[in-house]
TIVO-2410 file (N, C-alpha, C; in nm, 3 decimals):
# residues 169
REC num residu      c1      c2      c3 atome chaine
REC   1      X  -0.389  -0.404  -1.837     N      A
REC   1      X  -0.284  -0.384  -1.737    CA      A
REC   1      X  -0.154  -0.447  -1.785     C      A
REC   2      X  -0.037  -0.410  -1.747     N      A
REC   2      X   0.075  -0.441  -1.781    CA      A
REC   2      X   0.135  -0.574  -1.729     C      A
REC   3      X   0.261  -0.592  -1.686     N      A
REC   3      X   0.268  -0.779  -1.604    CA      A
REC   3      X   0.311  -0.698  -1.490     C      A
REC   4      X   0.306  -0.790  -1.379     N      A
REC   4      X   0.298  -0.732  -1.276    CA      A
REC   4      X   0.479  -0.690  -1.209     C      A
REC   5      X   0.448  -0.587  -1.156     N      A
REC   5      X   0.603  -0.495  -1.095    CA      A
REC   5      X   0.654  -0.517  -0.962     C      A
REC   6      X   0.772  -0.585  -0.987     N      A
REC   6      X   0.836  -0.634  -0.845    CA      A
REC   6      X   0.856  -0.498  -0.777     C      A
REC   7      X   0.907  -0.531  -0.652     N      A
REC   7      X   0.935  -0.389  -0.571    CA      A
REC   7      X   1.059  -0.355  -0.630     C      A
REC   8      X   1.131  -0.424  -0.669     N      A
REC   8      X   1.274  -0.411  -0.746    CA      A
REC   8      X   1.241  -0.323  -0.824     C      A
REC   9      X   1.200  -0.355  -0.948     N      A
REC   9      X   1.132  -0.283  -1.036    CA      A
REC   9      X   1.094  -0.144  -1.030     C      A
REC  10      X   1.015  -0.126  -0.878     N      A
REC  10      X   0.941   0.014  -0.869    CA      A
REC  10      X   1.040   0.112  -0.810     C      A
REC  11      X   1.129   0.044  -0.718     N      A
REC  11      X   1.257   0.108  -0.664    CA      A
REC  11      X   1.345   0.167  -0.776     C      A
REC  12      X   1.360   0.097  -0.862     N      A
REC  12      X   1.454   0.156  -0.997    CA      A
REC  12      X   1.328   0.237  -1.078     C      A
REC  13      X   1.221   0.254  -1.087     N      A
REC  13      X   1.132   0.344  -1.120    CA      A
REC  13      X   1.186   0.505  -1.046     C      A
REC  14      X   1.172   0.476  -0.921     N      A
REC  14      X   1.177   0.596  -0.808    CA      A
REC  14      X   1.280   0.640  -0.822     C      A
REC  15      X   1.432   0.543  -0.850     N      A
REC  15      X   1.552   0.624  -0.843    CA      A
REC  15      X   1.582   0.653  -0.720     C      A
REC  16      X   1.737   0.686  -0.723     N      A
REC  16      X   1.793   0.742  -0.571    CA      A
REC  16      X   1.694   0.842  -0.457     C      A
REC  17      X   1.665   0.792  -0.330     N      A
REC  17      X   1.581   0.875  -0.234    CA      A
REC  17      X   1.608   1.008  -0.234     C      A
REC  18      X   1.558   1.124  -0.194     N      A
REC  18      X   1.618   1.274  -0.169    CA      A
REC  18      X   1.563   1.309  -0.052     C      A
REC  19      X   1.587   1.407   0.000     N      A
REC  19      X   1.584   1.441   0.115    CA      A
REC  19      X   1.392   1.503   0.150     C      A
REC  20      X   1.325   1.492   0.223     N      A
REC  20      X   1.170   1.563   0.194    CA      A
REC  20      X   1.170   1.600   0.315     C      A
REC  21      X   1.183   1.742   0.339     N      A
REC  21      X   1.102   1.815   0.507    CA      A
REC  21      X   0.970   1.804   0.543     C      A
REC  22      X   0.953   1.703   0.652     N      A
REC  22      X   0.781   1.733   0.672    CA      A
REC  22      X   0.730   1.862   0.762     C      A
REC  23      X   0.844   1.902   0.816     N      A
REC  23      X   0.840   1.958   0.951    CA      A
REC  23      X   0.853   2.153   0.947     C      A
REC  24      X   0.859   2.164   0.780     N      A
REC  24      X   0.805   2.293   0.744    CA      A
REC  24      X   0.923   2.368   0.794     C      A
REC  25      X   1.057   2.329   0.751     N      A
REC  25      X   1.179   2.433   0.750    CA      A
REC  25      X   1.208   2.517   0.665     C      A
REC  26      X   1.141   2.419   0.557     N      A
REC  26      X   1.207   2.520   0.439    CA      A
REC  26      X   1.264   2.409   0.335     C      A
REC  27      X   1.346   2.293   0.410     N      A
REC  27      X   1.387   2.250   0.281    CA      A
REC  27      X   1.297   2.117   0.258     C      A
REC  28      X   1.337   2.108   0.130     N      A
REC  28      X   1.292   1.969   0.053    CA      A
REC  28      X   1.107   2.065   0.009     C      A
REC  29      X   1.056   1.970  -0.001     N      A
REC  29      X   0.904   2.017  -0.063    CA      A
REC  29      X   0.814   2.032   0.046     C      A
REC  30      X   0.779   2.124   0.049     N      A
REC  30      X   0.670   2.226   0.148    CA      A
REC  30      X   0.525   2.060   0.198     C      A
REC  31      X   0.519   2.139   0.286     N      A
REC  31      X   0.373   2.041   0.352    CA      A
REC  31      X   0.261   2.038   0.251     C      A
REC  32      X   0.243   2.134   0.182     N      A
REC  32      X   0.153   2.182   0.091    CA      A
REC  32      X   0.154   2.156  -0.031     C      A
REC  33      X   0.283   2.139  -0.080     N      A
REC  33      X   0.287   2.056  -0.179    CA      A
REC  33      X   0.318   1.898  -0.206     C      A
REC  34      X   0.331   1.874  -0.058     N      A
REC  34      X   0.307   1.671  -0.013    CA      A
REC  34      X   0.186   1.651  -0.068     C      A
REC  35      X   0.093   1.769   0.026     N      A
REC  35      X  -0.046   1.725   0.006    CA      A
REC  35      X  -0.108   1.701  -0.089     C      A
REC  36      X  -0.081   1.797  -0.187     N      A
REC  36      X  -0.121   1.833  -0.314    CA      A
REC  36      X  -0.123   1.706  -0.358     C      A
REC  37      X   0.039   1.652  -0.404     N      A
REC  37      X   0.084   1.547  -0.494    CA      A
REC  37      X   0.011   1.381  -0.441     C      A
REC  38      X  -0.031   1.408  -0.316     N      A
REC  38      X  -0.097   1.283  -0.249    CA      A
REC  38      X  -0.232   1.299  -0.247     C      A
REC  39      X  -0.317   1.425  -0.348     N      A
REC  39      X  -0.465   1.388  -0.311    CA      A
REC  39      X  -0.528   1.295  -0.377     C      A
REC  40      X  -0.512   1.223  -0.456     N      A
REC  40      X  -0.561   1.131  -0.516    CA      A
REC  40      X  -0.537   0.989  -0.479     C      A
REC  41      X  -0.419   0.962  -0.345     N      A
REC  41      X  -0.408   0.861  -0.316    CA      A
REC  41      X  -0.476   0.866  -0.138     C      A
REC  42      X  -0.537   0.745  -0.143     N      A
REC  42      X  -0.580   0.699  -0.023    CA      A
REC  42      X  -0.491   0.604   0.057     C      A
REC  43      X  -0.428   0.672   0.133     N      A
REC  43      X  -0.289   0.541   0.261    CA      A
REC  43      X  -0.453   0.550   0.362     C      A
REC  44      X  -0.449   0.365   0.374     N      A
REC  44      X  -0.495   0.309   0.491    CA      A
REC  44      X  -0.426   0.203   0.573     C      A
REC  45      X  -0.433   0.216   0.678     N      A
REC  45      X  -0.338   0.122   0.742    CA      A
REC  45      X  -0.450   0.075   0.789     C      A
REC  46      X  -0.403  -0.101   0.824     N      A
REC  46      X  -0.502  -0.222   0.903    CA      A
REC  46      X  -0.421  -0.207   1.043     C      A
REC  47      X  -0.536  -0.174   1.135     N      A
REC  47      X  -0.438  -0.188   1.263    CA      A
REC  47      X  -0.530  -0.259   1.370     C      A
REC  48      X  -0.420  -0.331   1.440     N      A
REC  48      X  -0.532  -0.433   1.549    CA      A
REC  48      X  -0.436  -0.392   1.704     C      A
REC  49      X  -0.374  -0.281   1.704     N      A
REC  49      X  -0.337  -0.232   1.783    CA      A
REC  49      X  -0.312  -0.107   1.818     C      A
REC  50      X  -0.396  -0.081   1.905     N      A
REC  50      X  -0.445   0.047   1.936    CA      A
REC  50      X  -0.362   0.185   1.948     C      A
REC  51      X  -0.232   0.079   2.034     N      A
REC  51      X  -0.137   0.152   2.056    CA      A
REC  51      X  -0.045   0.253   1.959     C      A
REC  52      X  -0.041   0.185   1.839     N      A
REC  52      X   0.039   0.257   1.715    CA      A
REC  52      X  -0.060   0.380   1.622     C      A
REC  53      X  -0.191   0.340   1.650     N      A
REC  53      X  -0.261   0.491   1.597    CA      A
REC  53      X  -0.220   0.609   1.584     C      A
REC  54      X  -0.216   0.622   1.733     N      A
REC  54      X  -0.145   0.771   1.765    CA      A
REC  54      X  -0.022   0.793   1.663     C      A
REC  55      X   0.043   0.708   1.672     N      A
REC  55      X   0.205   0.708   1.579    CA      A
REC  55      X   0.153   0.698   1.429     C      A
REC  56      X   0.051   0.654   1.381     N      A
REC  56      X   0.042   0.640   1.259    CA      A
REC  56      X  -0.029   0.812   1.214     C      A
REC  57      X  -0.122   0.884   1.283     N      A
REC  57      X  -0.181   0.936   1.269    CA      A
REC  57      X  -0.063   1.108   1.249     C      A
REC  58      X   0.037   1.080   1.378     N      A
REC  58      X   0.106   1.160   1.382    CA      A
REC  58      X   0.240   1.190   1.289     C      A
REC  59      X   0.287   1.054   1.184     N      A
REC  59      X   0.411   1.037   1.159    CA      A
REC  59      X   0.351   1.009   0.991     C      A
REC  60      X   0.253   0.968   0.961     N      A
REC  60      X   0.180   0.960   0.843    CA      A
REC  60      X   0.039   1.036   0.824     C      A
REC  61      X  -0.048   0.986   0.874     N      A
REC  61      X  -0.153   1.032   0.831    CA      A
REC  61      X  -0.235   1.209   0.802     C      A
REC  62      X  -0.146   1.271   0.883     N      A
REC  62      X  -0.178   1.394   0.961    CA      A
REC  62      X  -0.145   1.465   0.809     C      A
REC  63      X  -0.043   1.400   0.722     N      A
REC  63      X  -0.038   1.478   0.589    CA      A
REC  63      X  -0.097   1.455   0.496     C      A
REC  64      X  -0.162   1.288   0.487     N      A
REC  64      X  -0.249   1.299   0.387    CA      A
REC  64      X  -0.393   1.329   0.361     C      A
REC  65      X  -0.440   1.395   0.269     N      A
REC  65      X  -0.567   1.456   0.262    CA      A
REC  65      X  -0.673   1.289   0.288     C      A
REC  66      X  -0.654   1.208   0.225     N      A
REC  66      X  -0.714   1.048   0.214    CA      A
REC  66      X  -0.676   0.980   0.313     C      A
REC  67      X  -0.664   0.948   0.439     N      A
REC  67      X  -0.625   0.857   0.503    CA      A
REC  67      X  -0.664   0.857   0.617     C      A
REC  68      X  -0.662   0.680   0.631     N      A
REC  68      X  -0.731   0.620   0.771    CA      A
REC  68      X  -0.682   0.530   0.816     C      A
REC  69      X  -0.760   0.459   0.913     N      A
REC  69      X  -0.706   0.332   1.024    CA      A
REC  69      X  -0.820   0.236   1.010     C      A
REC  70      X  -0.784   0.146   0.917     N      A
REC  70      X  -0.906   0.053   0.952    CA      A
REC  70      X  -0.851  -0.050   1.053     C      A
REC  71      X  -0.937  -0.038   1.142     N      A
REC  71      X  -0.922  -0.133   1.272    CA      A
REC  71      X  -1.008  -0.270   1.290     C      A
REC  72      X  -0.925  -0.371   1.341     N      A
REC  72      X  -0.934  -0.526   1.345    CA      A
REC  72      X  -0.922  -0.560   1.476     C      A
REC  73      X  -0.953  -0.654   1.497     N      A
REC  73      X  -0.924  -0.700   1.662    CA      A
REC  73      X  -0.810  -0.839   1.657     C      A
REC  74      X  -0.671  -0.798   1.637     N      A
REC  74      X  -0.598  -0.895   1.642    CA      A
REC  74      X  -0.562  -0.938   1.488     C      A
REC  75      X  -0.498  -1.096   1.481     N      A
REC  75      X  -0.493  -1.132   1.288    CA      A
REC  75      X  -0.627  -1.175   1.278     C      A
REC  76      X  -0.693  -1.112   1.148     N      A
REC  76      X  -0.790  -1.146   1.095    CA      A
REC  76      X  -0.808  -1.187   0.942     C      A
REC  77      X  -0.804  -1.327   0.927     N      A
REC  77      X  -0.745  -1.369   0.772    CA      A
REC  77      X  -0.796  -1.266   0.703     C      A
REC  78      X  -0.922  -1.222   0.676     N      A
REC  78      X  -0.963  -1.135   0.573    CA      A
REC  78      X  -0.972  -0.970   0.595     C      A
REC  79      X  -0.828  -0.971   0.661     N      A
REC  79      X  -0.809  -0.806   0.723    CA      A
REC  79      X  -0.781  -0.727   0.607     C      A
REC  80      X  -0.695  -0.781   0.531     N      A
REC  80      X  -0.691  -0.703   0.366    CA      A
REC  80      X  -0.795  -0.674   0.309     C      A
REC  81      X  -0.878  -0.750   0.262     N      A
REC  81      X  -1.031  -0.724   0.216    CA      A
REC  81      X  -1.101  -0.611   0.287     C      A
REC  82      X  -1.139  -0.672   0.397     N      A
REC  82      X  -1.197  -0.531   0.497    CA      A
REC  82      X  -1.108  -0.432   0.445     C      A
REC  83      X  -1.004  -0.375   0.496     N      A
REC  83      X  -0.960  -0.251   0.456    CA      A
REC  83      X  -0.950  -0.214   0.353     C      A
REC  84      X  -0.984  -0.317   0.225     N      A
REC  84      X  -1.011  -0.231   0.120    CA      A
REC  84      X  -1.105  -0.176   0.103     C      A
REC  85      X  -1.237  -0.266   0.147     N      A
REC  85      X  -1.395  -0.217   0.151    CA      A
REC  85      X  -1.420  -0.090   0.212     C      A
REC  86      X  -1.329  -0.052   0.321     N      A
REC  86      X  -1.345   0.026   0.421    CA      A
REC  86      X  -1.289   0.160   0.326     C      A
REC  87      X  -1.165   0.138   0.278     N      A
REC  87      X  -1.100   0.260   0.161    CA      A
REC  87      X  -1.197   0.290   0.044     C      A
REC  88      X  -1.218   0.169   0.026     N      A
REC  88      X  -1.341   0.194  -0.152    CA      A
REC  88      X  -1.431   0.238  -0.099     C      A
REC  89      X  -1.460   0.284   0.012     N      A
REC  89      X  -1.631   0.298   0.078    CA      A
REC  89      X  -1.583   0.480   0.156     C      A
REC  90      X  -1.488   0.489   0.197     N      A
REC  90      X  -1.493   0.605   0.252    CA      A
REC  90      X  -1.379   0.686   0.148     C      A
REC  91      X  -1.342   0.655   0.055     N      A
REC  91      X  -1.228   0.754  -0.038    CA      A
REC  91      X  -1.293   0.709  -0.170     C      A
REC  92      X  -1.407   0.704  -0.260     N      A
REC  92      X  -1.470   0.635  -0.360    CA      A
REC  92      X  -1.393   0.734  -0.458     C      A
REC  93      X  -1.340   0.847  -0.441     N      A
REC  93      X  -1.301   0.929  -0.559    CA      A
REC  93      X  -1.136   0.889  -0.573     C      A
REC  94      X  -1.123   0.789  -0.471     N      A
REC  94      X  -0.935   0.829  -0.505    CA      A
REC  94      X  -0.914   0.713  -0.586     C      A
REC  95      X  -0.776   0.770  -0.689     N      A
REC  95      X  -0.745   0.743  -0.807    CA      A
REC  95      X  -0.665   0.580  -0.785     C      A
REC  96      X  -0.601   0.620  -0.633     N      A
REC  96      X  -0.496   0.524  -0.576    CA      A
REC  96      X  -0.540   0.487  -0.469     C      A
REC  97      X  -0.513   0.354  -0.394     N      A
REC  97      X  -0.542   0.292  -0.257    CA      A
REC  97      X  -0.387   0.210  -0.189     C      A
REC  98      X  -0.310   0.257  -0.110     N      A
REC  98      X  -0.235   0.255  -0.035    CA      A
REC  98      X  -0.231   0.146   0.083     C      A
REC  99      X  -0.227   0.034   0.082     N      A
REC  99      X  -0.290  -0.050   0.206    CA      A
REC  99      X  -0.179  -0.099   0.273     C      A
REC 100      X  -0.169  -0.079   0.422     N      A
REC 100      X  -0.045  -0.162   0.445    CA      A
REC 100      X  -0.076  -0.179   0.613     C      A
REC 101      X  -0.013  -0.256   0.720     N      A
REC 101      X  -0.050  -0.281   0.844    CA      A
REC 101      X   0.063  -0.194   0.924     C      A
REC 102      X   0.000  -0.209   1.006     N      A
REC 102      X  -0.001  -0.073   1.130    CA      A
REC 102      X   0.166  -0.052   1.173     C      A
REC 103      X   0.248  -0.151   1.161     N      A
REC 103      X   0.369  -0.144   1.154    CA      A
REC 103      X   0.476  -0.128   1.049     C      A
REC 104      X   0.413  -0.075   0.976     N      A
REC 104      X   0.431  -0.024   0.834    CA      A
REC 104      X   0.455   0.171   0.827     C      A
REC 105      X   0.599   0.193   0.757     N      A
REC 105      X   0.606   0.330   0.713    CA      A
REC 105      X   0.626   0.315   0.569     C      A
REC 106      X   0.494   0.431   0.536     N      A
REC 106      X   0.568   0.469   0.384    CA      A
REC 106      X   0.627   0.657   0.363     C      A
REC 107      X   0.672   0.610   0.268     N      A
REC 107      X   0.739   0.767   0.272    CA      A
REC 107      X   0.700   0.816   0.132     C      A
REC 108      X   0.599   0.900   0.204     N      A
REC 108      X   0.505   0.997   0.076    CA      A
REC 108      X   0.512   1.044   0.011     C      A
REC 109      X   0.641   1.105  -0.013     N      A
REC 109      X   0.681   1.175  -0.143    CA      A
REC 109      X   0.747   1.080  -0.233     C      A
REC 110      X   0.789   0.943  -0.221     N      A
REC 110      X   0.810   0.882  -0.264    CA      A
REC 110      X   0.676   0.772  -0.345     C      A
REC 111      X   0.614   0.789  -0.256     N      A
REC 111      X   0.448   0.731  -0.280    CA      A
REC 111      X   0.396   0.809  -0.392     C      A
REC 112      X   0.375   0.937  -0.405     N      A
REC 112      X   0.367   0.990  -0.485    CA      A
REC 112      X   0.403   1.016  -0.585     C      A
REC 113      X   0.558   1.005  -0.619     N      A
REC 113      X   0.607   0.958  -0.680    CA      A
REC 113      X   0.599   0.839  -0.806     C      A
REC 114      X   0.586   0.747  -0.695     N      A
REC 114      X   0.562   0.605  -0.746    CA      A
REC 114      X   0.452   0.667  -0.869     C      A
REC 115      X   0.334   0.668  -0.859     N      A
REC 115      X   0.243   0.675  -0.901    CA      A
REC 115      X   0.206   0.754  -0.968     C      A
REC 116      X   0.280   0.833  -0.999     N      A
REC 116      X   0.286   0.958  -1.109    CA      A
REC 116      X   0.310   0.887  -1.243     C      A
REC 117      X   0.406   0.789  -1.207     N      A
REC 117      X   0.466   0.679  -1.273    CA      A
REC 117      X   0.364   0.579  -1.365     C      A
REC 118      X   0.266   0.585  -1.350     N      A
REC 118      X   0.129   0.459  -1.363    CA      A
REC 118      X   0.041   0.550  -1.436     C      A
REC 119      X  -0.031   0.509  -1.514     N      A
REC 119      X  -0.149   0.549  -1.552    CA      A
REC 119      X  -0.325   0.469  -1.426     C      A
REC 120      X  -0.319   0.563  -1.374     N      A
REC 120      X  -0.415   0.538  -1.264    CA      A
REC 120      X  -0.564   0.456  -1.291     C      A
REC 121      X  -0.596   0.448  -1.460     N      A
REC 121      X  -0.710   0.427  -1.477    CA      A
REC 121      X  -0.691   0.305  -1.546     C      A
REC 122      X  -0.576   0.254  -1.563     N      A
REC 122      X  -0.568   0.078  -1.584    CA      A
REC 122      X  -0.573   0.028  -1.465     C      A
REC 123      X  -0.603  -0.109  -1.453     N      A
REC 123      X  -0.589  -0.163  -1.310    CA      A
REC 123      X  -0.399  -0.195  -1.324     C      A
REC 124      X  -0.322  -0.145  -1.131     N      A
REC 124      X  -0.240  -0.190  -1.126    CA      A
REC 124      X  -0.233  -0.224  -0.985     C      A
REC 125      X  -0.140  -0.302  -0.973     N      A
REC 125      X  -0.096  -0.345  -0.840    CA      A
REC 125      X   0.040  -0.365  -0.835     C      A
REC 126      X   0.086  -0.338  -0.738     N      A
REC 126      X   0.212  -0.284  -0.676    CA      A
REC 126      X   0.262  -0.336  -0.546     C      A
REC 127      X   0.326  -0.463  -0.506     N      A
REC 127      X   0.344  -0.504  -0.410    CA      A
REC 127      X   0.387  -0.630  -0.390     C      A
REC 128      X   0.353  -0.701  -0.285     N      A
REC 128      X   0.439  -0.830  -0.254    CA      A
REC 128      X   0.312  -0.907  -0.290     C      A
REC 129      X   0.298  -1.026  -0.361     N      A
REC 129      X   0.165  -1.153  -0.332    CA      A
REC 129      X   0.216  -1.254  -0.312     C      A
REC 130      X   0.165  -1.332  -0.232     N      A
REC 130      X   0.174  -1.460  -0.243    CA      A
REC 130      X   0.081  -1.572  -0.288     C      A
REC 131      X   0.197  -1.697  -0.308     N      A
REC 131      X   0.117  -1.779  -0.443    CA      A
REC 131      X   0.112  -1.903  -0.345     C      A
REC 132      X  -0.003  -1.977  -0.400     N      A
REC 132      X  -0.037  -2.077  -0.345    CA      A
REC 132      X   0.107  -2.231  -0.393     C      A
REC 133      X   0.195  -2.223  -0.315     N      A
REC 133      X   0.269  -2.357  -0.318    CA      A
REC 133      X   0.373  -2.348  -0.403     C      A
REC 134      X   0.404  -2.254  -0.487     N      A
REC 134      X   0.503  -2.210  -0.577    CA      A
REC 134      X   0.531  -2.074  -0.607     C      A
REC 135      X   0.620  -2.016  -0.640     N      A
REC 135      X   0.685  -1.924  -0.719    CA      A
REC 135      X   0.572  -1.806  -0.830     C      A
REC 136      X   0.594  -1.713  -0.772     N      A
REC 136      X   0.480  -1.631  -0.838    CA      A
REC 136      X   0.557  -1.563  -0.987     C      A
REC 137      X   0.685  -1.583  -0.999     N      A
REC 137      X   0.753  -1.564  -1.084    CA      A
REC 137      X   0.871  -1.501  -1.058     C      A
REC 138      X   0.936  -1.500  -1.097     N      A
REC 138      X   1.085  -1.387  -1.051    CA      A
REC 138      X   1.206  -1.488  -1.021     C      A
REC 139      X   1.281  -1.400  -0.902     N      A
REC 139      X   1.349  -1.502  -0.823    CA      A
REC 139      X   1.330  -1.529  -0.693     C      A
REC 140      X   1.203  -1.504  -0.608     N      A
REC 140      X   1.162  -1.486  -0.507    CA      A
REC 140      X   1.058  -1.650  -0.513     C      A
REC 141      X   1.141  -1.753  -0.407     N      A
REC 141      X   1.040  -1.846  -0.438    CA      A
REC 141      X   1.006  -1.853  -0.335     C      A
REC 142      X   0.852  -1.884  -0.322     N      A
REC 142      X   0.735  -1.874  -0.217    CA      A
REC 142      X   0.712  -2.018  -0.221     C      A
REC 143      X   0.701  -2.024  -0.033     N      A
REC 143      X   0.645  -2.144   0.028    CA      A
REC 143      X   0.514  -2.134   0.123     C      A
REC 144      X   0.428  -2.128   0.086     N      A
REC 144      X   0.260  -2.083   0.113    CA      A
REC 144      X   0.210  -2.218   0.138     C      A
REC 145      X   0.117  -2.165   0.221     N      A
REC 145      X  -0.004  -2.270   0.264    CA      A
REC 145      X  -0.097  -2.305   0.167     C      A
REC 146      X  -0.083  -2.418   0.129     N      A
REC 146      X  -0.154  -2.442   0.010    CA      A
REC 146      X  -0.318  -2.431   0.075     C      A
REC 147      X  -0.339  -2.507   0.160     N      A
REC 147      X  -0.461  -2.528   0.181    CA      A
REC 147      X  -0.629  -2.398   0.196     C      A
REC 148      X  -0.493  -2.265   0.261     N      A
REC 148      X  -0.544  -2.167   0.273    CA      A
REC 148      X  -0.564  -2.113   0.170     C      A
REC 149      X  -0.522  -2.094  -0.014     N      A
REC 149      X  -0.596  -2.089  -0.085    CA      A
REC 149      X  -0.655  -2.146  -0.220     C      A
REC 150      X  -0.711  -2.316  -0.157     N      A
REC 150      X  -0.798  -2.327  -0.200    CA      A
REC 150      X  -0.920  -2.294  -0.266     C      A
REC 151      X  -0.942  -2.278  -0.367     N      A
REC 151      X  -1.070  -2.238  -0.400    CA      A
REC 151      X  -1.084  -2.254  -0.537     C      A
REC 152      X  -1.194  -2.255  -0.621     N      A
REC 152      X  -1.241  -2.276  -0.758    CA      A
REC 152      X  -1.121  -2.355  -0.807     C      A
REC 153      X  -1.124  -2.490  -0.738     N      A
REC 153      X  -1.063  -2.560  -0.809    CA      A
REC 153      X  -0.923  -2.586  -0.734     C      A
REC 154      X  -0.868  -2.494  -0.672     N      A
REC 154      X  -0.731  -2.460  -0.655    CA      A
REC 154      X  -0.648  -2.388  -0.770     C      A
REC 155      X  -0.663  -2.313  -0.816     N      A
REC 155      X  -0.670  -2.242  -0.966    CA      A
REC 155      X  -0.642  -2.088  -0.931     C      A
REC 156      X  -0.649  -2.048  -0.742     N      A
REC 156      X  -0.654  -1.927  -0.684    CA      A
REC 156      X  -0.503  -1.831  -0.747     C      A
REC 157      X  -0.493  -1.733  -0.793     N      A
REC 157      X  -0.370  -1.675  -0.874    CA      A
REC 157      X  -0.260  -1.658  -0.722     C      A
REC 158      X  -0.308  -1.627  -0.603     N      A
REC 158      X  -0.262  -1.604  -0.501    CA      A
REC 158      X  -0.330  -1.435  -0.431     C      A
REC 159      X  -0.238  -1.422  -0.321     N      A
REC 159      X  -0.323  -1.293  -0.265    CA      A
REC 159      X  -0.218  -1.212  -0.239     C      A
REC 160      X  -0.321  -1.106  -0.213     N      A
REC 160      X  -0.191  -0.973  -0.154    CA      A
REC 160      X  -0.188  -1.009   0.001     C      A
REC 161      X   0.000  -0.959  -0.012     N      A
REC 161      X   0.062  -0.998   0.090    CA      A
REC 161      X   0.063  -0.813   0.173     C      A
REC 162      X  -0.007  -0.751   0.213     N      A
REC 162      X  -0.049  -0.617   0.248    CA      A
REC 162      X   0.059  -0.549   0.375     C      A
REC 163      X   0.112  -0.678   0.491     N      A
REC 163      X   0.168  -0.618   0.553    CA      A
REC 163      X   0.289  -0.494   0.527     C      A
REC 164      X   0.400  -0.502   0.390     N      A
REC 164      X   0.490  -0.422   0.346    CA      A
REC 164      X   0.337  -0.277   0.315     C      A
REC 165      X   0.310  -0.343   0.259     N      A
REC 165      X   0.219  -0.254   0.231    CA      A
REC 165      X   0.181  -0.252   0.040     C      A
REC 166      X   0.048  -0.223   0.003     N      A
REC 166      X   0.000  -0.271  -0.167    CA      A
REC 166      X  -0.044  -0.071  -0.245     C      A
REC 167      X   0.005  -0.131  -0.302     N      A
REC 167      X  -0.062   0.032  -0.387    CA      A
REC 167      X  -0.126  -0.024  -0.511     C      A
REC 168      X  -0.292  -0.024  -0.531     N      A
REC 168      X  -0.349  -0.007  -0.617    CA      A
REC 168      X  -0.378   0.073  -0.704     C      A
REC 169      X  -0.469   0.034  -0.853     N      A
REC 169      X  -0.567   0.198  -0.911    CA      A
REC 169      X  -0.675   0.126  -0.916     C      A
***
């Protein structure tokens, strides 16, 4: 795998936004060819509120061939995990995994995009982490709970920060 890609980074990957019709006028790229370019990625959203389903289902999900709602009851430290288990377990063929919480939009042709960009069969990750008590590198310095990741030592690299939302392969 390569070193890891700030969002900075992936934004100057993507280049200036363009315009994408979801709503089947005519302009920008057809519904059909969203789909297409997104079957290999799985968008799951973590949601612990019931209420935004409907909105996720209707404003995202309804276009992608891969996608779901893994549901939580409230914050649940290990809500990231679950929803990955839940993606690796019900999308085992997709190339990409999309994770982000319920108050979260991504914009799919741009998603797609992204990832055209990657070679899918190295491991990558794509997103915000946070580091235990310091600076994960860049110019973004992180002030984290040390205590929360503890472990083997305290030696933990840090975790994904999922709410923006993470794109794996």
């Amino acid at each position: 795998p390569g070193p890891p890609l700030s969002l900075e980074s992936a934004l100057q990957l993507l280049g200036a936004p363009t315009e994408t019709a979801l709503d089947g006028s005519g302009e920008g790229r057809s519904i059909n060819s969203l789909q297409s370019s997104l079957k290999g990625i799985a968008v799951v959203y973590v949601s612990g509120r019931q209420d935004f389903d409907d909105a996720l289902k209707e404003a995202v999900l309804q276009y992608t061939p891969l996608g779901g709602i893994f549901k939580t009851s409230g914050k649940v430290p290990d809500n990231f995990i679950g929803a990955l288990d839940y993606a690796f377990t019900r999308f085992p063929a997709a190339k990409w995994y999309y994770i982000a919480d319920d108050d979260s939009f991504v914009h799919l042709a741009r998603l797609a995009k992204l990832t055209s960009t990657f070679n899918a069969t190295s491991k990558q990750y794509i997103g915000h982490r946070d580091c235990p008590g310091h600076s994960c590198g860049g110019k973004v310095k992180l002030n984290c709970k040390r205590e929360t990741m503890l472990s083997e030592g305290g030696r933990n690299p840090g975790w994904a920060c999922g709410g923006p939302g993470v794109l794996m392969s």
